[in-house]
C-alpha positions in Angstrom: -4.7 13.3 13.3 -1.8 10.7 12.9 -1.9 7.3 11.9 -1.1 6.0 15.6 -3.9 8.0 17.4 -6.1 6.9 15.1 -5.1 3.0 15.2 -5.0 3.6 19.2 -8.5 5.0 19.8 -9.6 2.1 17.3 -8.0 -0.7 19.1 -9.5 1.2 22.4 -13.2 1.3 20.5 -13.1 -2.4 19.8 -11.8 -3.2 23.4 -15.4 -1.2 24.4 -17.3 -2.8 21.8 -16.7 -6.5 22.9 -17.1 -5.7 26.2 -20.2 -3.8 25.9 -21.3 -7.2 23.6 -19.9 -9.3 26.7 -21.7 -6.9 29.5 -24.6 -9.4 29.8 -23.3 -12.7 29.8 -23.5 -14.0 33.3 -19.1 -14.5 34.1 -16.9 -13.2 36.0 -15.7 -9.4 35.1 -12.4 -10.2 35.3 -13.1 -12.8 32.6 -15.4 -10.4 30.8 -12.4 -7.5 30.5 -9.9 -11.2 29.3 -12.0 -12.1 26.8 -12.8 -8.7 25.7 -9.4 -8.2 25.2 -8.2 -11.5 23.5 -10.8 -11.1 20.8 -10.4 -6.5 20.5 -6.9 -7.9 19.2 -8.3 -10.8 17.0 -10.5 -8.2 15.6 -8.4 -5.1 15.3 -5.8 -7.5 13.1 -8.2 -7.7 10.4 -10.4 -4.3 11.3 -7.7 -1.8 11.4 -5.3 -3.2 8.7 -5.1 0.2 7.1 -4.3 2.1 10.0 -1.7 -0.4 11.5 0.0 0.1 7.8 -0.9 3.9 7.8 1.3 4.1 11.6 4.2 1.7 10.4 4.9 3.8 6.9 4.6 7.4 9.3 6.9 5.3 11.8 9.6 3.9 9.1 9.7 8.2 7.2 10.3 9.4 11.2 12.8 6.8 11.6 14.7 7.7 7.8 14.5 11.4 8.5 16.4 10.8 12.1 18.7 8.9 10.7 19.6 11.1 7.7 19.8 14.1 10.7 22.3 11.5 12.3 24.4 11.7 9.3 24.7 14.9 8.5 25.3 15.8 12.2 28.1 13.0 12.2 29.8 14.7 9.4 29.7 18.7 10.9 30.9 17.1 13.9 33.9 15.3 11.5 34.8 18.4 9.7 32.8 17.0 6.5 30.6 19.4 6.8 29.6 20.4 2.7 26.9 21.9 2.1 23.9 19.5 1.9 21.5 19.4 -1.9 18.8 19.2 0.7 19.3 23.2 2.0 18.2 25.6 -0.5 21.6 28.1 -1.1 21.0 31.9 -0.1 22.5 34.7 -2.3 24.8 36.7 0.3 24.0 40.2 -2.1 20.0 40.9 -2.2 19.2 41.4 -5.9 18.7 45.5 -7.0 17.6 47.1 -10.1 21.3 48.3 -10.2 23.8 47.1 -13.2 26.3 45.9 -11.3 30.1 47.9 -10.9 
């Protein structure tokens, strides 16, 4: 499961817990689902910490690996195009048992 579902469904599960803690104080709902909210995001900041910093280090590797596809896409469309250390090189000529000729 990835870091933001994870951090989602939590911030959703504290949302539910507050208001579930609220659900019997004589107010308002509408100031039952406000105040549920306000303190789900007090809470989640010092709850979910490691799943907020899990989904912003999965973010920052998605947004390096689009910008080196960027780059190399910038340079095959610039006639740059050399073959990348990244690509593994394939031998044209399958190997054989064979001395060669």
């Amino acid at each position: 499961m990835s870091a933001a579902v994870k951090y989602t469904l939590g911030r959703l599960g504290l949302f539910v817990a507050v208001l579930a803690g609220l659900w019997f104080v004589d107010m308002d709902i509408f100031l039952k689902l406000i105040l549920a909210l306000a303190f789900s995001a007090a809470l989640s900041f010092f709850l979910l910490r490691g799943f907020r910093d899990d989904m912003a280090e999965e973010m920052a590797e998605a947004a390096e690996r689009r910008r080196a596809e960027k780059e190399r896409l910038r340079s095959a469309l610039a006639g740059d195009d050399q073959p990348s250390t990244d690509q593994p090189t394939t031998n044209p000529t399958p190997p054989t048992d064979e001395p060669p000729r």
